[in-house]
C-alpha positions, -999 to +999 in steps of 0.1 A: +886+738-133+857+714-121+834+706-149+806+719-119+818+751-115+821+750-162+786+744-161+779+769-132+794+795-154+777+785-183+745+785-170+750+819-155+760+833-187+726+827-202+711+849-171+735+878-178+732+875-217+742+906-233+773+917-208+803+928-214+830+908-199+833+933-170+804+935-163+800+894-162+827+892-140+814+917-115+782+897-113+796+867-111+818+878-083+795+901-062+762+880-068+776+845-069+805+846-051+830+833-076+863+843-080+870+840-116+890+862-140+881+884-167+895+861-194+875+829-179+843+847-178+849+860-219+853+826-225+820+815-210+803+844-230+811+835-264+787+820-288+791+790-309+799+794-345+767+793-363+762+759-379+759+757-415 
């Protein structure tokens, strides 16, 4: 995947902080027009590990 459309994602995620993986797709898709899988966009959505 281009490392534009990675930080695309990423950048989206923090707008849509709090959905499901659905639910992020379906935005992503209708609002943003790209055509990414559910498994790309849970991805995207996880956090980091906490540091310690």
């Amino acid at each position: 995947m281009p490392v534009n459309l990675c930080a695309e994602i990423a950048d989206l995620t923090t707008t849509y902080e709090g959905f499901n993986d659905v639910s992020l797709t379906e935005k992503l898709r209708e609002l943003h027009g790209l055509e990414i899988c559910q498994e790309l966009a849970a991805g995207a959505n996880e956090k980091p590990p906490a540091a310690r």
